[in-house]
Short mmCIF file of the C-alpha atoms (twelve columns), coordinates in Angstrom:
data_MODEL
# 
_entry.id   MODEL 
# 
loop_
_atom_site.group_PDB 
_atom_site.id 
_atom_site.type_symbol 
_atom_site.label_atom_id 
_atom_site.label_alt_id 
_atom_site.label_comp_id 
_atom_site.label_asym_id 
_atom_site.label_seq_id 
_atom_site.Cartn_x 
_atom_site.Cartn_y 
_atom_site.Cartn_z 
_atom_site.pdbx_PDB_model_num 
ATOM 1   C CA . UNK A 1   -80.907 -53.881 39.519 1 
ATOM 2   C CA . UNK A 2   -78.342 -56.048 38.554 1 
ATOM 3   C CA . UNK A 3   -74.936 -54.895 36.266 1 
ATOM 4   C CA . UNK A 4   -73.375 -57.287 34.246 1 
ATOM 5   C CA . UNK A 5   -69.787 -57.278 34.837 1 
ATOM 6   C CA . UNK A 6   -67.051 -59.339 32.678 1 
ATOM 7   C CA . UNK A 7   -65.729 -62.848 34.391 1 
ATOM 8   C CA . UNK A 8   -62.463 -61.883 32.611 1 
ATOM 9   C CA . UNK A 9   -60.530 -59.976 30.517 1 
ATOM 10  C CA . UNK A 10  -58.006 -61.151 28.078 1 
ATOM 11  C CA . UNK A 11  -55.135 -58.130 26.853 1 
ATOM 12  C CA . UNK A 12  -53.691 -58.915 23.657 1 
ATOM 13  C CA . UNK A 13  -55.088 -58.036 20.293 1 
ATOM 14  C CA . UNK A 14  -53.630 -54.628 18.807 1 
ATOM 15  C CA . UNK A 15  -56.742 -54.512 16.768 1 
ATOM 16  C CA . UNK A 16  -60.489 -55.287 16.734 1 
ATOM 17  C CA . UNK A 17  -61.657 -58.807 17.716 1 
ATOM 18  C CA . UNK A 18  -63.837 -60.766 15.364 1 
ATOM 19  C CA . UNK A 19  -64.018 -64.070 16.757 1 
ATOM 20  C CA . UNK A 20  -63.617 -66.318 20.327 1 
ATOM 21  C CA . UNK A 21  -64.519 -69.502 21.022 1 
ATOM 22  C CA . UNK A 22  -63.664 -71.718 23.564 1 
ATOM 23  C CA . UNK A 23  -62.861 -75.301 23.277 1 
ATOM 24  C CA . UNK A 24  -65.362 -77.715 24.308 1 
ATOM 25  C CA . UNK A 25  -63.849 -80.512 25.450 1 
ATOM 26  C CA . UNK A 26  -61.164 -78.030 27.540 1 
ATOM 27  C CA . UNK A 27  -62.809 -75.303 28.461 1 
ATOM 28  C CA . UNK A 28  -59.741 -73.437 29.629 1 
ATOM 29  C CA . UNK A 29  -58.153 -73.097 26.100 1 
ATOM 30  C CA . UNK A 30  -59.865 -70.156 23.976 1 
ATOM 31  C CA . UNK A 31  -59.433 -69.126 20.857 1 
ATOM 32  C CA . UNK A 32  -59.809 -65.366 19.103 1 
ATOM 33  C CA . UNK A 33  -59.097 -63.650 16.045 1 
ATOM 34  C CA . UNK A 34  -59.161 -59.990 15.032 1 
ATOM 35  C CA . UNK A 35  -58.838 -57.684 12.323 1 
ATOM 36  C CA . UNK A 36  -55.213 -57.227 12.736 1 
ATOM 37  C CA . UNK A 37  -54.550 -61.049 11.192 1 
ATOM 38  C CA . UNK A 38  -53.744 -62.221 14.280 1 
ATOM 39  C CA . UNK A 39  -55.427 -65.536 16.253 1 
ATOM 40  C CA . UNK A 40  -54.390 -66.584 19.465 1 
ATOM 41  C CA . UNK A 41  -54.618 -69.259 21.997 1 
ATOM 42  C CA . UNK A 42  -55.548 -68.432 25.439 1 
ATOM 43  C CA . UNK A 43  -55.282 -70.455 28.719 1 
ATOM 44  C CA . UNK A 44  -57.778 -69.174 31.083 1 
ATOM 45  C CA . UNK A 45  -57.180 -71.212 33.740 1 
ATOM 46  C CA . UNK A 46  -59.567 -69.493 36.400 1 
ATOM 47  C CA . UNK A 47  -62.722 -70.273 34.286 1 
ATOM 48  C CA . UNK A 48  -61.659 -73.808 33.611 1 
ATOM 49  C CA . UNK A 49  -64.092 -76.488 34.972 1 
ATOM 50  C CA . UNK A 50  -61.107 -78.550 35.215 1 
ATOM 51  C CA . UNK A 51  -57.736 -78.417 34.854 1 
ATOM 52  C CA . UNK A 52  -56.247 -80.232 30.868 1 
ATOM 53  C CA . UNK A 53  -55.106 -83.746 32.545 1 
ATOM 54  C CA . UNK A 54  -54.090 -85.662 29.243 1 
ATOM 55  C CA . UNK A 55  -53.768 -84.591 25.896 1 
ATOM 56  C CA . UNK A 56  -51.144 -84.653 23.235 1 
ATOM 57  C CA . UNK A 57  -47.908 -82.393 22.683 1 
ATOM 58  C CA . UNK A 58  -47.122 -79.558 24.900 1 
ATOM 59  C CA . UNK A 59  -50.805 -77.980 25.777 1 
ATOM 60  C CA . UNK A 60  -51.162 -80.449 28.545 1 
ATOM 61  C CA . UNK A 61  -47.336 -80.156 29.661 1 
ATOM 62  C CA . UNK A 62  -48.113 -76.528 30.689 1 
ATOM 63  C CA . UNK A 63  -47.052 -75.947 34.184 1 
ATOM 64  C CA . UNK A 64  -50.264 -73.512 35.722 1 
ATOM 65  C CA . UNK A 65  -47.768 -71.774 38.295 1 
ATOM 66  C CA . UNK A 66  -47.477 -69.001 35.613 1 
ATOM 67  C CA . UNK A 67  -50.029 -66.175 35.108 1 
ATOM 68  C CA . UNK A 68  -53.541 -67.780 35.313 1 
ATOM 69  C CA . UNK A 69  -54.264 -66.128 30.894 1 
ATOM 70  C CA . UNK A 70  -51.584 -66.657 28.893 1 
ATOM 71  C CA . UNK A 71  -50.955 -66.207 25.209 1 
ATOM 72  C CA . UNK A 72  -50.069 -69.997 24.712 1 
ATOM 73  C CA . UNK A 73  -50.055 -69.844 20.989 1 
ATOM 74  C CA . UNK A 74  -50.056 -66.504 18.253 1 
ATOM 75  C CA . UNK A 75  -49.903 -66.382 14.362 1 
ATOM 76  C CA . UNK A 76  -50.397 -63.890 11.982 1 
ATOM 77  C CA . UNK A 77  -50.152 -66.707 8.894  1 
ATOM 78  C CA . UNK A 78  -52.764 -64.934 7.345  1 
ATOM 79  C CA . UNK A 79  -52.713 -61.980 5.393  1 
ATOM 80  C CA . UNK A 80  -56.130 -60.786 5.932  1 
ATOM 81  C CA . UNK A 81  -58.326 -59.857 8.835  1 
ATOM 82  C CA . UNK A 82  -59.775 -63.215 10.765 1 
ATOM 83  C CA . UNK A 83  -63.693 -63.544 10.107 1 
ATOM 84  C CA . UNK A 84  -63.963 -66.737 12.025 1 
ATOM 85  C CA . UNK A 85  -61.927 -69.190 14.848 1 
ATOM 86  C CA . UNK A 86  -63.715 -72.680 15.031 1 
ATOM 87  C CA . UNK A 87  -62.411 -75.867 17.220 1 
ATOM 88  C CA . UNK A 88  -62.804 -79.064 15.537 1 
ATOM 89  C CA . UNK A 89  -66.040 -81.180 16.778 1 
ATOM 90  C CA . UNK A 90  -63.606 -84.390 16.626 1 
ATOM 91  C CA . UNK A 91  -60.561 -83.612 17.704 1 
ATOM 92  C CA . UNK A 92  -60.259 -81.217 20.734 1 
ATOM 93  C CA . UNK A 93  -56.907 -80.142 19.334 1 
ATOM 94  C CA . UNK A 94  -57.746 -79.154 16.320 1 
ATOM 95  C CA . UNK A 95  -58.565 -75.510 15.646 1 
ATOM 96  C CA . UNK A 96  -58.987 -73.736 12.311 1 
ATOM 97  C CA . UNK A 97  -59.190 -69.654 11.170 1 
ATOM 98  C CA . UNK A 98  -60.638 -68.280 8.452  1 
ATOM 99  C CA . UNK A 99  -59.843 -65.083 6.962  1 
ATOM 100 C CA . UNK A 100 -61.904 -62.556 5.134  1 
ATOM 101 C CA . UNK A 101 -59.766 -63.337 1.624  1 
ATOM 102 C CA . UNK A 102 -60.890 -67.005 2.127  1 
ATOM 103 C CA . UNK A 103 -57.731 -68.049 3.452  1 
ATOM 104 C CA . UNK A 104 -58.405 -71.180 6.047  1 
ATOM 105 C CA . UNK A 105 -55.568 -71.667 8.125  1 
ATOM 106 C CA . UNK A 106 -56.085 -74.991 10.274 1 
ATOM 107 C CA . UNK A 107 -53.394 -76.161 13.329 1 
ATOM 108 C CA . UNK A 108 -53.150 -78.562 15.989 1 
ATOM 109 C CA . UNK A 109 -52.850 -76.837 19.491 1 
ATOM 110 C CA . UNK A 110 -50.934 -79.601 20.427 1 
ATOM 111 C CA . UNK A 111 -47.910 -78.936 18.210 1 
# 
């Protein structure tokens, strides 16, 4: 029989996770929020069908001699638990959260 074991594990979150989603257009970058109001961006480098090779702002600066899953980005903006992390359909930089008081807190990875 066959086990199902995780590609990968990302350590981070001090609380439950609600949300991940990676980014479409660079697979590499993932997003996830929990229920302790924080959302990060992760580079996951080993499950990357290719590495970011243009892009705007420092994302596609990042030198991948460092660990292969870093914490590239972390806020805790919002005052609530996340419900949701989305990446924008139009612009791969683009990422928004949305908490579970409403709250929509929208950023560009790039920045």
């Amino acid at each position: 029989s066959s086990s199902l074991h995780p590609i990968s594990i990302l350590l981070g979150h001090t609380h439950w996770v609600t949300s991940i989603e990676y980014n479409h257009f660079y697979d590499q970058l993932v997003l996830s929020g929990s229920t302790s109001t924080e959302v990060y961006l992760w580079r996951a480098v080993s499950q990357s069908s290719q590495a970011i090779t243009s892009g705007k702002g420092g994302i596609s600066s990042i030198t991948y001699t460092e660990a292969e899953k870093d914490v590239i980005l972390s806020t805790s903006e919002l005052d609530d638990s996340i419900y949701q992390t989305k990446w924008s359909q139009q612009d791969p930089w683009i990422y928004a959260a949305l908490a579970y008081s409403c709250l929509l807190y929208t950023s560009d990875a790039a920045d």
